[in-house]
C-alpha positions in Angstrom: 9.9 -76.7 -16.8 8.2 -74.4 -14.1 11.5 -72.3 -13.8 11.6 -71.6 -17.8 7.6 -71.3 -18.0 8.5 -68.2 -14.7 11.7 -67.2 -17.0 9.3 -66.7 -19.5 7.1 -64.5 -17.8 10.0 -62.6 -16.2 10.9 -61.4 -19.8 7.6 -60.4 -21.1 7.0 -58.5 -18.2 10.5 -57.1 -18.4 9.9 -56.3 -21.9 6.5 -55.0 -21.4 8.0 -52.1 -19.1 9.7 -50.5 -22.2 6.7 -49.5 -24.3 5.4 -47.9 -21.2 9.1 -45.9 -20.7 9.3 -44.4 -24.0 5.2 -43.4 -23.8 5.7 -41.5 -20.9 8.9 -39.6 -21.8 6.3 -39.1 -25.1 4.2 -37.4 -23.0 6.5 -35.2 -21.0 8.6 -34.2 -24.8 5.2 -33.5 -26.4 3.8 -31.1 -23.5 4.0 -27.4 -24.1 3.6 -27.3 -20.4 4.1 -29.8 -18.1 1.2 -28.8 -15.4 -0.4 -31.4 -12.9 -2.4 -33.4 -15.1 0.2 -34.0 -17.5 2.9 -34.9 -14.9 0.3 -37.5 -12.9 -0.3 -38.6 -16.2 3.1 -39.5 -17.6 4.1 -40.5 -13.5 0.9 -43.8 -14.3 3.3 -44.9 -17.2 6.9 -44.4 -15.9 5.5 -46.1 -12.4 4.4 -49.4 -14.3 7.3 -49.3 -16.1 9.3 -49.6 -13.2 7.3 -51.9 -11.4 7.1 -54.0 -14.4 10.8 -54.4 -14.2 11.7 -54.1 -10.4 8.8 -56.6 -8.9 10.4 -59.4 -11.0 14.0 -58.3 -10.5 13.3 -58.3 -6.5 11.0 -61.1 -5.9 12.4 -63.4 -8.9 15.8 -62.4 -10.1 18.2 -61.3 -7.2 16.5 -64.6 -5.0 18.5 -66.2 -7.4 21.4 -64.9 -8.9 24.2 -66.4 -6.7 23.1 -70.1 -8.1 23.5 -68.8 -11.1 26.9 -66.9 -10.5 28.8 -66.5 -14.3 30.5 -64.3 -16.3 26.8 -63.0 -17.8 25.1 -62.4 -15.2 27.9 -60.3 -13.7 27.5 -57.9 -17.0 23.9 -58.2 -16.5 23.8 -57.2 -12.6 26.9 -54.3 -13.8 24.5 -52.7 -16.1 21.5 -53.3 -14.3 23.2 -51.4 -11.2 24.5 -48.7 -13.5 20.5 -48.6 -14.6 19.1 -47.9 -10.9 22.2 -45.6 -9.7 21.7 -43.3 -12.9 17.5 -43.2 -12.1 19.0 -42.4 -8.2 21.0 -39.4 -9.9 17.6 -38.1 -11.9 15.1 -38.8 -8.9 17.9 -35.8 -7.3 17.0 -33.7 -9.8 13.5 -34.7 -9.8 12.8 -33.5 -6.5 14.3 -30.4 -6.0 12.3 -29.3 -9.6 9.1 -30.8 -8.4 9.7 -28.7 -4.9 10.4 -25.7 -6.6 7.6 -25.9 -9.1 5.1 -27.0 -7.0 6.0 -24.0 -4.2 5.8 -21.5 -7.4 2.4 -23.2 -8.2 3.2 -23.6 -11.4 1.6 -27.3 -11.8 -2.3 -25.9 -10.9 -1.3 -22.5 -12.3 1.0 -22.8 -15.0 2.4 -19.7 -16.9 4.3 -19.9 -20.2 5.9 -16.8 -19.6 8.1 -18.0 -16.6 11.4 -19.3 -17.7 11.5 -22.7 -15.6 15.8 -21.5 -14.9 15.1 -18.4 -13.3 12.8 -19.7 -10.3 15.9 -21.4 -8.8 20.0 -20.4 -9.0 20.5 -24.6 -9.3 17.1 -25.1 -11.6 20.1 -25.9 -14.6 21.9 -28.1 -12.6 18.9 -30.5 -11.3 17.5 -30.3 -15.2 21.0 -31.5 -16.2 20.7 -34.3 -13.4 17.3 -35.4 -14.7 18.3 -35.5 -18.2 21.7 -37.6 -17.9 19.9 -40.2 -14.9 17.1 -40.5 -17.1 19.2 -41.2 -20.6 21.8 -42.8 -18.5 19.0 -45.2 -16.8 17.3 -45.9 -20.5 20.9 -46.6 -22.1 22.3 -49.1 -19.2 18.2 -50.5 -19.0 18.8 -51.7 -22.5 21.7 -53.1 -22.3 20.8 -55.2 -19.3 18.4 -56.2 -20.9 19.8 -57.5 -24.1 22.1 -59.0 -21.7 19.5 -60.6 -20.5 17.7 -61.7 -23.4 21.0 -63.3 -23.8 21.1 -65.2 -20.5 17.9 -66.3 -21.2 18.4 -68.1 -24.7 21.3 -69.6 -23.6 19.9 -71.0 -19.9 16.4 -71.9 -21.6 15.6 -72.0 -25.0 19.0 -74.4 -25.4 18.7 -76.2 -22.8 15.2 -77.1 -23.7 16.3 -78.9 -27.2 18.2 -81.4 -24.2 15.1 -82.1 -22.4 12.7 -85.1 -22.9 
């Protein structure tokens, strides 16, 4: 009972993470410029986000996956590694534009007039990275996590109709 009560938990915090994904890529979409503020800003949500998911895939789910070993959670660890490699591939792309932007001083001093691809030859290439991590992080999120959601109907909520 305590492992499905913690099961429990592990998916609302899980599911909790998503809201807090798509309000911060809100924030980022709906800035005309994306100084300081806005960035620390949409950086609160996407950081709770992924703690929301990580903490209880680190300290809860990966402690004990090899008990657990089946064909589901193989598709649920594929994806769910596909999720964090793709994030790897935008944080690339992340960096090099925050280091660019922030030696420009564009996030204290931003000016509209400044194409963001002509302060750096590879500026295209590290947006491009960002854009497919990012989307490529969000599609493989979900579908670990419907995986998931599976695993956790079938391991739980029916075996609870067998318990006393």
């Amino acid at each position: 009972m305590a492992e499905m009560l913690t099961a429990a938990i592990v998916v609302v915090l899980v599911t909790a993470s998503f809201p807090l994904y798509l309000y911060g890529a809100w924030i980022i979409i709906e800035a005309e410029t994306v100084t300081w503020d806005v960035l620390t800003h949409h950086l609160k949500f996407i950081g709770a986000g992924l703690a929301l998911t990580t903490v209880p895939m680190v300290v809860w789910m990966i402690p004990r996956a090899f008990d657990q070993w089946g064909p589901m959670l193989a598709v649920h660890m594929f994806f769910g590694l596909q999720a964090y490699s793709l994030l790897l591939v935008a944080l690339t792309g992340i960096v090099r534009i925050f280091q660019v932007k922030r030696r420009s001083d564009l996030y204290r001093d931003p000016d509209e007039d400044i194409e963001i691809n002509d302060l750096h030859e590879h500026m295209g290439a590290w947006r491009w990275r960002l854009r497919i991590g990012v989307a490529g992080y969000l599609l493989f999120w979900v579908l670990a996590y419907l995986v998931g959601i599976i695993r956790f109907a079938f391991r739980y909520l029916m075996l609870a109709r067998y318990l006393p």
